[in-house]
Structure formats: structure tokens, C-alpha cells
Short mmCIF file of the C-alpha atoms (twelve columns), coordinates in Angstrom:
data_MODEL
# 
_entry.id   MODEL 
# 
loop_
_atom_site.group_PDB 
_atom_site.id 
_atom_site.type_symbol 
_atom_site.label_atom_id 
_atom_site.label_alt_id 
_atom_site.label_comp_id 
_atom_site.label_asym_id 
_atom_site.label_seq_id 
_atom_site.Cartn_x 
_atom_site.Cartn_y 
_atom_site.Cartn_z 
_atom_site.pdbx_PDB_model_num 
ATOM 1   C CA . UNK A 1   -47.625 65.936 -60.703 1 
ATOM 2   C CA . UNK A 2   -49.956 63.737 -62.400 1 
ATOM 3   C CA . UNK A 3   -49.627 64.644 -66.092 1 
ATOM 4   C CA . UNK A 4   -53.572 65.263 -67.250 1 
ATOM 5   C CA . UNK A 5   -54.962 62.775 -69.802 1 
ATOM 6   C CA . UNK A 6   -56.252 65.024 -73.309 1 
ATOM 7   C CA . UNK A 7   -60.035 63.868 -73.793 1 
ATOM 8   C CA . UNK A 8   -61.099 63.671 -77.133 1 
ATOM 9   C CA . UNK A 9   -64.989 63.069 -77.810 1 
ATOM 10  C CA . UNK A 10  -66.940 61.530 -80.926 1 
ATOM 11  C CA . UNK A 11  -70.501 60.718 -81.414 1 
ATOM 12  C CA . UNK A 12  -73.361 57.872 -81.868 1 
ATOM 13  C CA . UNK A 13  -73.901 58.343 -85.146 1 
ATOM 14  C CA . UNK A 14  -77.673 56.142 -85.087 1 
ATOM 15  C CA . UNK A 15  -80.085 55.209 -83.388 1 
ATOM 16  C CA . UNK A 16  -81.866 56.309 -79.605 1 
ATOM 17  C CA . UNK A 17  -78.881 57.074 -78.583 1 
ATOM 18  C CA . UNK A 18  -77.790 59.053 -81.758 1 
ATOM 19  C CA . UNK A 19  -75.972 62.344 -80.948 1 
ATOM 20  C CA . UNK A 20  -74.355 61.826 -77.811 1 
ATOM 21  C CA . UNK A 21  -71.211 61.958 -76.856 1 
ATOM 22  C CA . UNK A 22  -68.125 59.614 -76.477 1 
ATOM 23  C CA . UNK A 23  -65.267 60.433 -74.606 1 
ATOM 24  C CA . UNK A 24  -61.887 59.077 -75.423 1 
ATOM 25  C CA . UNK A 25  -58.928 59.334 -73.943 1 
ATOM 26  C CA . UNK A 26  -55.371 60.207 -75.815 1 
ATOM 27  C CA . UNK A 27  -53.481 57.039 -74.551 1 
ATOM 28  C CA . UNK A 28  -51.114 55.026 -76.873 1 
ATOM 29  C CA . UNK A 29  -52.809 51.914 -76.228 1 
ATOM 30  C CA . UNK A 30  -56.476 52.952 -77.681 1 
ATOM 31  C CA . UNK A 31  -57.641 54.597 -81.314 1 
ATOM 32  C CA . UNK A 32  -60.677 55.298 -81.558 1 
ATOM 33  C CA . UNK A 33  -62.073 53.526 -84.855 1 
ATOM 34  C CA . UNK A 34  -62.947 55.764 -87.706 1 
ATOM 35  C CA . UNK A 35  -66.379 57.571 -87.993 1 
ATOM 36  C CA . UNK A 36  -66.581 56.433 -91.725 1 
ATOM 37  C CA . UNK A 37  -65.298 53.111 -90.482 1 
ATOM 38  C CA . UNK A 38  -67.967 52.836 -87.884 1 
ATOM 39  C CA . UNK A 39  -70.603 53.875 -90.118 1 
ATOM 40  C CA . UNK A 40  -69.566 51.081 -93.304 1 
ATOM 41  C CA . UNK A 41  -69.846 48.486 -90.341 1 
ATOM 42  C CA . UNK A 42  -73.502 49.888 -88.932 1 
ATOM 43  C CA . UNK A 43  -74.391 50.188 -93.113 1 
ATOM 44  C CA . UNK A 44  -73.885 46.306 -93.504 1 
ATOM 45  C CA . UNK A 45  -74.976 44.851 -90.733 1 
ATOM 46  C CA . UNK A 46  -78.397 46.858 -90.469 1 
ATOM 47  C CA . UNK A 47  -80.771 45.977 -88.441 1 
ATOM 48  C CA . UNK A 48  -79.509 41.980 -88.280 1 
ATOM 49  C CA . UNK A 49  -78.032 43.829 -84.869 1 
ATOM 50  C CA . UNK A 50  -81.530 44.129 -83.309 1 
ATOM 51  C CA . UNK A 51  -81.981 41.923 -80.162 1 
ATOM 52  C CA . UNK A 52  -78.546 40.262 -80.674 1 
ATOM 53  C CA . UNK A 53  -75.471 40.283 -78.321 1 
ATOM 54  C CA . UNK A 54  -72.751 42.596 -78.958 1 
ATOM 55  C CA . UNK A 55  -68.858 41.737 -77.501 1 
ATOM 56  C CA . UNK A 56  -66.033 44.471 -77.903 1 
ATOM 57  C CA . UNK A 57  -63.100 42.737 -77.303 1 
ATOM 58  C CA . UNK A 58  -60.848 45.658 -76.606 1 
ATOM 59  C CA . UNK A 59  -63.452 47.990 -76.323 1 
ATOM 60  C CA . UNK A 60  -61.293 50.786 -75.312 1 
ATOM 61  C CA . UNK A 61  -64.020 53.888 -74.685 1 
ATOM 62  C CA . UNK A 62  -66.741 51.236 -75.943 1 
ATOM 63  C CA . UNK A 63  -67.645 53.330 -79.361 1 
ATOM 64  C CA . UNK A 64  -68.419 50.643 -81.389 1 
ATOM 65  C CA . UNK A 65  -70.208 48.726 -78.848 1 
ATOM 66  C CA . UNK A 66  -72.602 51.525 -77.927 1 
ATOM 67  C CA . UNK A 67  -73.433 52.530 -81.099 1 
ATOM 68  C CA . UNK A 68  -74.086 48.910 -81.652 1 
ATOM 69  C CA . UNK A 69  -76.359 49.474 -78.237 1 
ATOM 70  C CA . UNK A 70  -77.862 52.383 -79.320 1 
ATOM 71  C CA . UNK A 71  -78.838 50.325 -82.548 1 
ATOM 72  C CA . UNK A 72  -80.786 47.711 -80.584 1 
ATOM 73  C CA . UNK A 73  -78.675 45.064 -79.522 1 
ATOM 74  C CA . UNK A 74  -79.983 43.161 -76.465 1 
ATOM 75  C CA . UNK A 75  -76.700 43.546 -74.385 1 
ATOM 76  C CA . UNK A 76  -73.277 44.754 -75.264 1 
ATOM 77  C CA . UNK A 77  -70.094 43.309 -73.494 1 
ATOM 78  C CA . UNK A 78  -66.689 44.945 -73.204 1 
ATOM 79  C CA . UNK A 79  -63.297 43.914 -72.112 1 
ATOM 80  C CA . UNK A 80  -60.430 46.691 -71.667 1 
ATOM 81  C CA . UNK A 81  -57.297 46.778 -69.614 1 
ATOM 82  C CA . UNK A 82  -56.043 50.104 -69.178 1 
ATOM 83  C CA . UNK A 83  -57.425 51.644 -66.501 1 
ATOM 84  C CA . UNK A 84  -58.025 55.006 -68.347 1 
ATOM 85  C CA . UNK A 85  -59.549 53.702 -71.244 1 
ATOM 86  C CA . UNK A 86  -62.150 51.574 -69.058 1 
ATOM 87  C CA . UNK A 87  -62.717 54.900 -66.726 1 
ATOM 88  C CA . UNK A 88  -63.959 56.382 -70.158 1 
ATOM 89  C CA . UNK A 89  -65.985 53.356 -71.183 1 
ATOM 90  C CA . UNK A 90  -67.869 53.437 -67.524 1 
ATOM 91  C CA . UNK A 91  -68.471 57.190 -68.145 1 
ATOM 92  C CA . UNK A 92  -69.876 56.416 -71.889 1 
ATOM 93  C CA . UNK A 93  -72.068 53.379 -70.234 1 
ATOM 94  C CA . UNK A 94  -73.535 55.771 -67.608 1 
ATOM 95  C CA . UNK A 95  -74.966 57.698 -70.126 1 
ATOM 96  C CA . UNK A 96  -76.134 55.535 -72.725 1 
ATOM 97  C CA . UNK A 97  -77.883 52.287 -70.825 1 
ATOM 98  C CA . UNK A 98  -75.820 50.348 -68.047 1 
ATOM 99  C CA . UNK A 99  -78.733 47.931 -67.558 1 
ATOM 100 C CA . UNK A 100 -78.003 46.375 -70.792 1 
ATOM 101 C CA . UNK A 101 -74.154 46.676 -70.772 1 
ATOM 102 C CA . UNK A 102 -71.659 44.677 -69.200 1 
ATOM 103 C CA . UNK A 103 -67.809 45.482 -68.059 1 
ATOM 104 C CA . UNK A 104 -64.878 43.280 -67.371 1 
ATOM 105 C CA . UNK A 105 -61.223 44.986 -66.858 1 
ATOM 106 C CA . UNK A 106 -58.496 42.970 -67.609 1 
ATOM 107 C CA . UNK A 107 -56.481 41.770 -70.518 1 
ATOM 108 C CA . UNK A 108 -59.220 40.816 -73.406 1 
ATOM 109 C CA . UNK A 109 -57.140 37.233 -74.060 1 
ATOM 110 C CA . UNK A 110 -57.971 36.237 -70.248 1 
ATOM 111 C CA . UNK A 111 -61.430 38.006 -69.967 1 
ATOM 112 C CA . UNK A 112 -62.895 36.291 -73.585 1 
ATOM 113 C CA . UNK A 113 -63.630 32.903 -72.277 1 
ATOM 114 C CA . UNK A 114 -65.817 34.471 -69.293 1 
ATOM 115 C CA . UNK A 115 -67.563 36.020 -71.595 1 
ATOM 116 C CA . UNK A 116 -67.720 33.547 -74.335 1 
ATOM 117 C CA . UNK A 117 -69.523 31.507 -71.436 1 
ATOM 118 C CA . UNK A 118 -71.917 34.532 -71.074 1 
ATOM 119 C CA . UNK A 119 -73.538 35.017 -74.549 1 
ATOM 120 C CA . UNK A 120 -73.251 31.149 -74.491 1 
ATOM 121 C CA . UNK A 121 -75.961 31.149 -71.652 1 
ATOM 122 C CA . UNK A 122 -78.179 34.127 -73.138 1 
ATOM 123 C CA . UNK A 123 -79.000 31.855 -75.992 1 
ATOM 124 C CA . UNK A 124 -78.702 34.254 -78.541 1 
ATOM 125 C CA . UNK A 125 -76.757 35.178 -81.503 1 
ATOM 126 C CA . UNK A 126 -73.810 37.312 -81.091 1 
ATOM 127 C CA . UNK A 127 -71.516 40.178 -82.677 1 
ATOM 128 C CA . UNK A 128 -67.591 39.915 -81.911 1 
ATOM 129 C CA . UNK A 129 -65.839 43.180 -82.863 1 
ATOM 130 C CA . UNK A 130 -62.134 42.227 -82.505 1 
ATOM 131 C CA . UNK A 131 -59.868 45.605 -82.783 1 
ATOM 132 C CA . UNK A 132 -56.865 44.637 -81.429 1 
ATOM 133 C CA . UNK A 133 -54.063 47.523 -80.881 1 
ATOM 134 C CA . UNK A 134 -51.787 47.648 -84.151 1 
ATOM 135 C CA . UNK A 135 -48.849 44.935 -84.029 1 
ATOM 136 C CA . UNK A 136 -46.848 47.701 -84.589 1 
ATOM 137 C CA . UNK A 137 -46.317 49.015 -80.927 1 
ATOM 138 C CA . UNK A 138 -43.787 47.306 -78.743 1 
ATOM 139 C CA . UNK A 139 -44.765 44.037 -77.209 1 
ATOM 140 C CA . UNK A 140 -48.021 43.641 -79.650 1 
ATOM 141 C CA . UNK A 141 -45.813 41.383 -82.307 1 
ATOM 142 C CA . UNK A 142 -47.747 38.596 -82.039 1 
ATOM 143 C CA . UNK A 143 -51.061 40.054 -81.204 1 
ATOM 144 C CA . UNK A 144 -53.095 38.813 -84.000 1 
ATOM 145 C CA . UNK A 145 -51.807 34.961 -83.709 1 
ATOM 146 C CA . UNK A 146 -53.560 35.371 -80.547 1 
ATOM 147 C CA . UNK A 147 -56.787 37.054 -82.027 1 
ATOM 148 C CA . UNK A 148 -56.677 34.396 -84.241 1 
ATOM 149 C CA . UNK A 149 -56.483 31.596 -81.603 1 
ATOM 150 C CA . UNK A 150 -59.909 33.778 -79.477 1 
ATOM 151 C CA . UNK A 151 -61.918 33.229 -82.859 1 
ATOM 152 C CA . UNK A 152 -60.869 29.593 -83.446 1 
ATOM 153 C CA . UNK A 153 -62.850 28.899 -80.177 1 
ATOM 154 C CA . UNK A 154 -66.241 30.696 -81.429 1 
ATOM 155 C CA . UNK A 155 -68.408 27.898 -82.156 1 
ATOM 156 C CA . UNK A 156 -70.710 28.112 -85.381 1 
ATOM 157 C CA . UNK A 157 -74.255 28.106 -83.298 1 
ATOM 158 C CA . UNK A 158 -72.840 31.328 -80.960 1 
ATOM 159 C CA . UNK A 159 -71.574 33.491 -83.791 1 
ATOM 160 C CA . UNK A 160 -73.668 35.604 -86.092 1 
ATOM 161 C CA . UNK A 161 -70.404 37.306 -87.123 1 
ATOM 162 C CA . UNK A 162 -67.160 38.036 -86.461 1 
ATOM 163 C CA . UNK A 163 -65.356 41.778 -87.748 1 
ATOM 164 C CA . UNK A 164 -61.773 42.422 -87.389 1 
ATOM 165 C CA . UNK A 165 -60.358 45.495 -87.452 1 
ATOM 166 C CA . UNK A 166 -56.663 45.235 -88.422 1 
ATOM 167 C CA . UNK A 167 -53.589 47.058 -90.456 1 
ATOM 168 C CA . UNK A 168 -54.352 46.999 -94.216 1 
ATOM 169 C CA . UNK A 169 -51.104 45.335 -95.292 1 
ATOM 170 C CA . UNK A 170 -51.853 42.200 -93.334 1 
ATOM 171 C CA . UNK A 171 -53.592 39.526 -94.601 1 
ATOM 172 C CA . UNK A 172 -56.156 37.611 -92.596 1 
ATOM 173 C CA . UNK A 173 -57.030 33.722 -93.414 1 
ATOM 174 C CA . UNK A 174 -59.890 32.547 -95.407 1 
ATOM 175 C CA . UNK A 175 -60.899 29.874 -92.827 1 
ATOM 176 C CA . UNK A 176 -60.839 30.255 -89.099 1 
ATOM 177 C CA . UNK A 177 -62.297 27.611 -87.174 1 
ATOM 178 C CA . UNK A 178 -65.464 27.186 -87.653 1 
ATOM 179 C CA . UNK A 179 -65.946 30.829 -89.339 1 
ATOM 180 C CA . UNK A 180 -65.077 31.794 -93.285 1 
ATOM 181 C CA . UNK A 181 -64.128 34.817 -94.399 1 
ATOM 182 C CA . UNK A 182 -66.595 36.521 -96.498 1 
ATOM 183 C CA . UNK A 183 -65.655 40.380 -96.885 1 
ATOM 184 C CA . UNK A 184 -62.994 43.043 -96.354 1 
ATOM 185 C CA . UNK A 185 -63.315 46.593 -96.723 1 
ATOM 186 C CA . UNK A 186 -60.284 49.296 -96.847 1 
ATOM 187 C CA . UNK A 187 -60.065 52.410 -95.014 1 
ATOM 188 C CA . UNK A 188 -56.243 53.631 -95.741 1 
ATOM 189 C CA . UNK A 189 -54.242 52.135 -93.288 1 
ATOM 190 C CA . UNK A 190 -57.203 49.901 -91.282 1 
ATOM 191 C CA . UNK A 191 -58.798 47.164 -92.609 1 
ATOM 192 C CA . UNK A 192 -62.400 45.586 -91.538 1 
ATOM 193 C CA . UNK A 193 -62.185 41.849 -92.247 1 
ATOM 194 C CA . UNK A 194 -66.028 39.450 -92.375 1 
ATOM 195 C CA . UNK A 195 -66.417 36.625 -90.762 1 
ATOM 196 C CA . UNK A 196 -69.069 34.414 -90.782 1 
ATOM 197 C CA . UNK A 197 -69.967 30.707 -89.591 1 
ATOM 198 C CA . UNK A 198 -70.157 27.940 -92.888 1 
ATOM 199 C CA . UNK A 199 -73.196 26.833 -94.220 1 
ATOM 200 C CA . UNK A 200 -73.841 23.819 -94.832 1 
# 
């Protein structure tokens, strides 16, 4: 027999689509990130998210990317590849706004440059929320090397900013590609980390 999949749910904490619900699944692979998390993130950014793009990179049920949606960004793009997770993020779309959301299933490292090429052709300025699953599970050792490596390839002229979600004790680099570091905040054991392209 199948063994049933616990559903937790959370909520949109702002804007039209403020109050509903999210549900997410009790898999290893996804964590939902932190209401007061979520909200420090929505705090800073504001309304800079209005009619900019939003990419989850492993957007597990998609909360931060519809909140992000619900918040007035133009489209939202998410990338997840475990099957239950993504079930959960096409229920979440369905009741927020799939006209302005789009889904690719499949490992994030494989699925970025398809939709790096994407947001390239929208013209606009775009969020990347990179929450990669903790390097502490089995087989994830040398998962942020490899986030790393994704946000080398944002170019300057694409990016309004890139946010990484990470473990606390690790500590991110000051420079990646063509992005600088310009923030971190603490929440006990995750860390959000700033990015943003250099000014001349």
C-alpha cells in the first residue's frame, strides 16, 4: 500500500492573493521556508517586485514564488523535481493565477538555462530565489558549488537580485560573477544571503 503523503498548509501572507492557502507536502527533499523568513524577504524588497519576473529555483510547493505573485510580479517561474512537491506546486498555481505562472519538472541545475533564456526574452528585470535543499542530506555535498556555478551565469542587465537561502554556518562569497554581495540576514539555522549586480 501506498504510504499517504502528510499535507501541511501555510499562507500568502500579502497581497491579492493574501490569505490563501499553500499546501506542502512532508517529503525530505522540501522545507518550506519560514513565515518570518518569507516576510523579512517581502519587507525588503517592497514593491521593487511589481511587474518584474520572479524564478524559484527549487520551488518545491512554490511559496515564495506566489507570494512574490500575489505581490505583483509579472510572471513567476518554478523548477522542482520531485514529483510530489511539483503535484503541490500545480495545486497552489491553480488557485492563485496559472496565466502568469510557469512550470518546468526536472532537476533545477538542467531546467535553469531554459529558463534563464525565458526572462532573457521577456525583457525585464528578474528575481532569482535560490533555496537549495541543505548540503546536509546524502548526495547534496556539493550542492552549493553548483548554486554557485547557476549564479555565475546571471548576467548584470537580467538580474535585479539574487537571494539565497542557505545553512547559517556557511559562508557565501562576496563576489559572484557579475553579482556582489550586499546583505545577509539570520534566522537560527537558515540564512538569506543579497545579491545584487555592480555598479559602475
Amino acid at each position: 500500500m501506498k504510504e499517504k503523503i502528510k499535507i501541511f498548509t501555510t499562507t500568502i501572507i500579502g497581497g491579492d492573493f493574501k490569505g490563501k492557502k499553500i499546501e506542502i507536502p512532508d517529503i525530505a527533499t522540501t522545507r518550506s521556508s519560514k513565515s518570518i523568513l518569507k516576510e523579512s524577504f517581502f519587507n525588503t524588497i517592497q514593491f521593487e517586485i511589481i511587474d518584474k519576473n520572479f524564478v524559484e529555483v527549487f520551488a518545491g510547493s512554490g511559496s515564495v514564488g506566489l507570494e512574490a505573485l500575489s505581490r505583483g510580479a509579472a510572471e513567476c517561474y518554478f523548477m522542482e523535481y520531485n514529483k510530489t512537491a511539483f503535484r503541490s506546486l500545480e495545486t497552489n498555481i491553480k488557485n492563485t493565477d496559472p496565466s502568469r505562472c510557469h512550470t518546468l519538472y526536472g532537476d533545477s541545475f538542467e531546467k535553469f538555462a531554459t529558463v534563464y533564456e525565458m526572462v532573457k526574452r521577456t525583457g525585464r528585470k528578474t528575481y532569482f530565489y535560490f533555496d537549495p535543499p541543505f548540503s546536509t542530506r546524502d548526495g547534496m555535498d556539493d550542492i552549493y558549488d553548483k548554486t554557485i556555478a547557476l549564479i555565475e551565469s546571471i548576467e548584470a542587465d537580467v538580474c535585479e537580485m539574487v537571494v539565497v537561502e542557505h545553512m547559517t554556518n556557511l559562508d557565501m562569497p562576496k563576489i559572484v560573477g557579475n553579482l556582489h554581495f550586499t546583505k545577509r540576514k539570520k534566522f537560527g539555522r537558515s540564512t538569506m544571503s543579497y545579491y545584487k549586480p555592480k555598479t559602475i
